[in-house]
C-alpha positions in Angstrom: -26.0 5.0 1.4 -25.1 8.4 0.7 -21.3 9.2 1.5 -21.3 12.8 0.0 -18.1 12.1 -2.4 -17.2 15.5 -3.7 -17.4 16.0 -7.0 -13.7 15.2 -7.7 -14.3 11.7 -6.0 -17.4 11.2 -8.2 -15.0 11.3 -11.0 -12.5 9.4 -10.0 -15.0 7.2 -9.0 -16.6 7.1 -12.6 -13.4 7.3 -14.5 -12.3 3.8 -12.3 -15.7 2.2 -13.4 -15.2 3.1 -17.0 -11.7 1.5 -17.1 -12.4 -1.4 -15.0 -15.9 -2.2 -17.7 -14.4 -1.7 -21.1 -10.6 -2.3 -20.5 -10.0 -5.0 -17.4 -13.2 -6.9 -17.9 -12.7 -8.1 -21.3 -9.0 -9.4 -19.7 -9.9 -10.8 -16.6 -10.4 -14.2 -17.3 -7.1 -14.6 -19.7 -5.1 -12.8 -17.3 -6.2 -14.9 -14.3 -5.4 -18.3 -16.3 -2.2 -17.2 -17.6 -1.0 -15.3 -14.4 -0.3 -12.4 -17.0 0.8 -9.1 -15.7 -1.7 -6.2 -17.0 0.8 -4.1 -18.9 -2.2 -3.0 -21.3 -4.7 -2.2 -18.5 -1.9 -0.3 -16.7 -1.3 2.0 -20.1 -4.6 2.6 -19.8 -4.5 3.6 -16.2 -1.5 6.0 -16.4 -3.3 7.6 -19.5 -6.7 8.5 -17.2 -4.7 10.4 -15.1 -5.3 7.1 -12.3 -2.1 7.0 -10.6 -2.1 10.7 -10.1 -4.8 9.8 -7.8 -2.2 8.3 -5.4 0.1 11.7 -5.2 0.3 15.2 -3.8 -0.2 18.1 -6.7 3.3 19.1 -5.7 4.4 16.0 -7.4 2.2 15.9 -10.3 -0.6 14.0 -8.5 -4.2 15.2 -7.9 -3.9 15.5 -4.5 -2.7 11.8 -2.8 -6.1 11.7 -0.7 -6.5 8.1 0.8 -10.7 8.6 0.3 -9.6 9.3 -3.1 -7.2 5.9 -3.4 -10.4 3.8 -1.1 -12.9 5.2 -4.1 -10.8 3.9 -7.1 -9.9 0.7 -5.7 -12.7 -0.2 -4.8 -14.1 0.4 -8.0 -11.7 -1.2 -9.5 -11.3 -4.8 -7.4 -15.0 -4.7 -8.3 -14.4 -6.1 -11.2 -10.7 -7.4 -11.0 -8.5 -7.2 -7.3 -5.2 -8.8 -9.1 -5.2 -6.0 -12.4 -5.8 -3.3 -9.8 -3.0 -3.7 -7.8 -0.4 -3.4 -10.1 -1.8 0.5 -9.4 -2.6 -0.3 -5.4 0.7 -1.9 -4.7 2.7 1.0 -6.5 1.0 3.0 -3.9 2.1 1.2 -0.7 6.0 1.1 -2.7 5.3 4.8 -3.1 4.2 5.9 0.7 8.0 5.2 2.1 9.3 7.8 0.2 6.1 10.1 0.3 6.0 10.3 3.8 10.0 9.7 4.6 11.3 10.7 1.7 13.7 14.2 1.2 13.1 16.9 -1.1 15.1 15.8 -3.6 14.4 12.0 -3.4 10.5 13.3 -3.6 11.2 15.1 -6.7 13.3 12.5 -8.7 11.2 9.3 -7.8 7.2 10.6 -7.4 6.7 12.4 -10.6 7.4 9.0 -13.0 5.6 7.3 -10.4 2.4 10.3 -10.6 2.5 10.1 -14.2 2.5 6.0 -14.6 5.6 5.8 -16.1 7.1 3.8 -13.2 6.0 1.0 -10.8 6.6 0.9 -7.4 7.4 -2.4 -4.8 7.6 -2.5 -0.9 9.7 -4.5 -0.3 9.5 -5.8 4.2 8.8 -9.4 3.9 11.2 -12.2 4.4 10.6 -15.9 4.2 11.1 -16.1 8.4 10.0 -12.7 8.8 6.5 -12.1 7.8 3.7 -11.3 10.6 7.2 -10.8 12.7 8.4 -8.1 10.4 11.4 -7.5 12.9 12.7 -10.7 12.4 14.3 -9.5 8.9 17.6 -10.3 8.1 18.4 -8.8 4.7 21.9 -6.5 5.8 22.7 -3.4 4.6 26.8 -2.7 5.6 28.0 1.3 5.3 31.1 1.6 3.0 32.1 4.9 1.9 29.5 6.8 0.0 27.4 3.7 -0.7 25.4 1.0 1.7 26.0 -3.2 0.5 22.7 -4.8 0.5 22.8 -8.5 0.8 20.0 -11.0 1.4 16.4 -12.0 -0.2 13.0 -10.6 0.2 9.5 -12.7 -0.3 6.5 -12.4 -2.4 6.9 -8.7 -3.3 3.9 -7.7 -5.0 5.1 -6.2 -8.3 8.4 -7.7 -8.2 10.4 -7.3 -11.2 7.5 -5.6 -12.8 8.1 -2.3 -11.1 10.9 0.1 -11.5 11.2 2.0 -8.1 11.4 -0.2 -4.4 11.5 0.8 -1.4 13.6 -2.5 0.9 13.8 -2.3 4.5 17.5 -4.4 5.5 19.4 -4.3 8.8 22.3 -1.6 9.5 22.8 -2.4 12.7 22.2 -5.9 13.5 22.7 -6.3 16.9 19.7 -3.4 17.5 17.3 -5.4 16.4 14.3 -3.4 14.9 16.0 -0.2 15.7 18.9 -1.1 13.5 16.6 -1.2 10.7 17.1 1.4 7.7 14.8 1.9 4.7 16.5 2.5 1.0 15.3 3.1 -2.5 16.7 0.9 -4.7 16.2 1.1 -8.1 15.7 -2.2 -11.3 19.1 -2.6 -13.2 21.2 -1.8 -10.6 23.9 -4.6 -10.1 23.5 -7.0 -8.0 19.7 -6.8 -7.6 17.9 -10.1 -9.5 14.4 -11.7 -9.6 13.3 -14.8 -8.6 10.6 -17.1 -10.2 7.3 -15.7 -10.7 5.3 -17.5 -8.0 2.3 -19.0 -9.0 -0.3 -18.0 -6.4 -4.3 -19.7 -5.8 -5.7 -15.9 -6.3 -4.6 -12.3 -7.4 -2.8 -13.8 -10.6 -2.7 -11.1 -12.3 -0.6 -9.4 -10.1 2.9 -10.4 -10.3 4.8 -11.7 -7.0 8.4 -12.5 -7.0 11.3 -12.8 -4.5 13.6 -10.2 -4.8 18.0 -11.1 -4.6 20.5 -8.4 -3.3 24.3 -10.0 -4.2 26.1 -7.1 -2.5 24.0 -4.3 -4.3 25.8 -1.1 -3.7 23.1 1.8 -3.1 24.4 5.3 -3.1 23.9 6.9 0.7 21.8 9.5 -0.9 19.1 6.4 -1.3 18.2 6.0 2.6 15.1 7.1 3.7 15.1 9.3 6.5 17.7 8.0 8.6 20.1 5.3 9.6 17.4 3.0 12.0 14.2 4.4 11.1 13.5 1.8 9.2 11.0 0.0 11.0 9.6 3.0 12.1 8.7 4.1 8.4 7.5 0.9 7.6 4.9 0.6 10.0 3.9 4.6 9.7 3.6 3.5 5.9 1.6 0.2 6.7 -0.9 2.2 8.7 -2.0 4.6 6.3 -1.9 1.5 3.3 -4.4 -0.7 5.1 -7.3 1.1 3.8 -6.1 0.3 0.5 -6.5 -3.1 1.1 -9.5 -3.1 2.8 -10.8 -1.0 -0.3 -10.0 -4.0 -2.5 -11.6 -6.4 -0.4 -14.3 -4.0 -0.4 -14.4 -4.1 -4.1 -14.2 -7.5 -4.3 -17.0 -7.7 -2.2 -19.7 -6.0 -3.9 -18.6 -7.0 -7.1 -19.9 -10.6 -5.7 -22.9 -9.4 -4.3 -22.9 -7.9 -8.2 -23.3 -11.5 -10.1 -25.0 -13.5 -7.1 -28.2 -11.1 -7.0 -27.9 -10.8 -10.9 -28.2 -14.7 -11.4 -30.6 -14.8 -8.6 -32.8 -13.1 -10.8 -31.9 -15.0 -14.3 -31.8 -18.8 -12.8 -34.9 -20.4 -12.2 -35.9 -23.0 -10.0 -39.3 -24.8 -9.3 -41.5 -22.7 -12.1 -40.0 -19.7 -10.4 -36.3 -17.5 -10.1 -34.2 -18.7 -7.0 -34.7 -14.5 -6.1 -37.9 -15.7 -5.0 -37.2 -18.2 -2.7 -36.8 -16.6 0.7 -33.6 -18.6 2.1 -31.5 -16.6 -0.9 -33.3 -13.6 0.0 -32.2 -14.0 3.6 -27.7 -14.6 2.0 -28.2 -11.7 -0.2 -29.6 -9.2 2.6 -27.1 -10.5 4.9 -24.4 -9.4 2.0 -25.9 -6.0 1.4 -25.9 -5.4 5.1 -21.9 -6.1 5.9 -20.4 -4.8 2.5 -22.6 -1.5 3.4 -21.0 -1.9 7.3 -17.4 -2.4 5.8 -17.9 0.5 3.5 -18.9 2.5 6.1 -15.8 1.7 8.1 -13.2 2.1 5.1 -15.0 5.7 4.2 -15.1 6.9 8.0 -11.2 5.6 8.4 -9.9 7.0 5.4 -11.4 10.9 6.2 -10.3 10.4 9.4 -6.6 9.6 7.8 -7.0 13.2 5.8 -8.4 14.8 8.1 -4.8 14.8 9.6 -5.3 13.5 13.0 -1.9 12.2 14.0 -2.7 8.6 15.1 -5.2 6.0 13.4 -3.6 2.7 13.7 -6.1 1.2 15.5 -8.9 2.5 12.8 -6.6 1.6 10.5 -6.3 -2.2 11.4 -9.5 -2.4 11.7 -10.8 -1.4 8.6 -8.4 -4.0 6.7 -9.7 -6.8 9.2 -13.3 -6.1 8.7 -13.6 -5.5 5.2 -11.2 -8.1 4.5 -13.5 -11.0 6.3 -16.6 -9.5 5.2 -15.0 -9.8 1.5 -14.1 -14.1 2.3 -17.5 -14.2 3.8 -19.4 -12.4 1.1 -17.7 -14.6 -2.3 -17.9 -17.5 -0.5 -22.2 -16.9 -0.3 -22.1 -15.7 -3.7 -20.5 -18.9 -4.8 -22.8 -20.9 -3.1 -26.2 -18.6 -4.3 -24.3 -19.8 -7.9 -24.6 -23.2 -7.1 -22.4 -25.4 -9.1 -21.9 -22.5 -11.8 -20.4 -20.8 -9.1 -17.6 -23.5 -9.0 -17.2 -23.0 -12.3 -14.2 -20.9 -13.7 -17.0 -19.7 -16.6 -18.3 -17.3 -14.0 -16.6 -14.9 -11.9 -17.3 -15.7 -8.4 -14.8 -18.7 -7.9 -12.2 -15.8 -9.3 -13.3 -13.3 -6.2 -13.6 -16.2 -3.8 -9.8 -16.7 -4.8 -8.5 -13.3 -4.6 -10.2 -11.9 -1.5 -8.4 -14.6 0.4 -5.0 -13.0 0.2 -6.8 -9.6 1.7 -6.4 -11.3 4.9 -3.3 -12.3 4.9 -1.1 -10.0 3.2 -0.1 -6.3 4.6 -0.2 -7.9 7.8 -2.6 -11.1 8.9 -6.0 -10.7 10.3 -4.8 -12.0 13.3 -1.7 -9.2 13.4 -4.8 -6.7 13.3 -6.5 -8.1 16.0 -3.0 -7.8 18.3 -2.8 -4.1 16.8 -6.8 -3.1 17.8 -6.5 -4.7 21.4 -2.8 -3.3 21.8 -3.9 0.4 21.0 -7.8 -0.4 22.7 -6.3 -0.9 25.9 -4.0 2.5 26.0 -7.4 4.2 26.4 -8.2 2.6 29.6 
């Protein structure tokens, strides 16, 4: 399909290929075993120019376009989703303060972040307050010129890795979600610890930790927008994410339709190459068909997103939810086109089967989606 990328997309798009071929793949498989964080690839990233991708040119970015983000994840979860997020999840720890953020919080935190120097976290998720994200309890109590931050947050993608987090914690308790705030906390300040590194069935390349606030004192100057906005920014922040996400399961995606019509074509069977025999014809077309319907839906969502209409949650959920279960669908045919070297960790496709699994689950569930399509779908009638 042609999606008429402009010609600045075409590059980003190339420059993502070219680092995702001669840096990541060569790592993949050693980073996946060891659950090592991709430090190197990440140098490598920063020095492309790949996380200006993310930002505004006001802050040293190229322009902070989601089609822009959607074209260089994708490209890069085509070969490895876990590596890539150390660059996709900096994006959704960057958005709070992009879209929330004041002049001067914008200008001290996006610049490192533009230039690679710095990782980014969000940090919502609690372990009783997941797909219920306003069941946190993490407390943030006003005293004098500073806000104390007490309680735990759960598998934070780039936790401890990243410099910069954005935490969501409750000001005002008794308000429920509207006595949620949003802060920026930064590594080293006191108080604020790691847990273990968790050791996760896919993505392991991509670090996940629990993050520990022992009465961490962050300067009033650190909130984000205002007092009880704080679930408010964190869903504005989720809905323009999800496309991310569904870009990586995208990615992942085709990059198993990538090896299962390659082998197709190298194993043989019966005198003749399995690409023959019309059955495997049949899974691969069926492949082709939904990655090209997913892309279609990521694309159209993400221009739609720039084009600065004001709501798009609903296109927004659905793009995660599709691509995401086209990407488990997709890895788990390409597996079985590979047969038993499919199962095998020698070839790649057991790897994607792995890592699109988390696609529907994290940034909120498939089934969270579903609530969030129907909820805004029925406002139009």
């Amino acid at each position: 399909m042609e999606y008429f990328l402009t010609e600045e997309q075409k590059e980003i798009k190339n420059i993502a290929r070219q680092v995702a071929e001669e840096k990541m793949k060569p790592l993949r498989e050693e980073y996946d075993e060891n659950a090592t964080f991709p430090w190197e690839v990440v140098k490598t990233m920063a020095q492309t120019d790949l996380f200006r991708v993310l930002l505004p040119e006001e802050y040293e970015g190229f322009g902070g376009k989601v089609m822009d983000m959607v074209v260089m994840m994708e490209e890069l979860s085509r070969v490895d989703s876990g590596i890539a997020l150390a660059l996709g999840g900096t994006g959704l720890g960057m958005y709070p303060i992009l879209l929330n953020g004041s002049k001067e919080q914008k200008e001290k935190y996006l610049p490192p972040i533009a230039a690679g120097e710095k990782l980014a976290a969000f940090a919502l998720t609690e372990a009783d307050a997941g797909s219920d994200a306003g069941g946190i309890k993490t407390t943030a109590e006003k005293q004098g010129d500073y806000y104390v931050l007490n309680g735990t947050k759960q598998w934070i993608t780039n936790g401890g890795e990243a410099d910069i987090y954005t935490v969501f914690a409750l000001t005002a308790p008794s308000k429920g979600t509207r006595g949620a705030s949003a802060f920026i906390v930064e590594k080293g300040t006191e108080g604020f610890d790691f847990g273990k590194k968790e050791n996760k069935m896919g993505i392991r390349a991509s670090t996940t930790r629990e993050l520990i606030f022992d009465n961490v004192k962050v300067p009033v100057q650190n909130v984000l927008g205002r007092e009880g906005m704080g679930f408010m920014i964190a869903m504005k922040t989720l809905d323009k994410s999800r496309p991310m996400v569904a870009s990586q399961a995208l990615g992942i995606a085709q990059g198993a339709l990538d090896e299962a019509a390659k082998y197709s074509k190298e194993r043989h069977q019966f005198d003749k190459p399995i690409s023959a025999f019309q059955s495997v014809q049949n899974m691969l077309a069926d492949m082709s068909m939904k990655i090209e319907a997913a892309r279609s839906l990521v694309y159209a969502t993400a221009k739609t997103i720039d084009s600065g209409v004001r709501k798009y949650s609903k296109e927004s959920a659905m793009c995660k939810c599709y691509a995401s279960d086209v990407a488990m669908e997709i890895t788990t045919d390409a597996v079985q086109v590979l047969g038993g070297y499919g199962y095998m960790k020698e070839y790649p496709v057991e790897k994607m089967m792995r890592d699109a699994k988390i696609t529907q689950i994290y940034e909120g569930t498939n089934q969270i989606q579903r609530l969030v399509i129907a909820s805004n779908l029925l406002k139009e009638y």
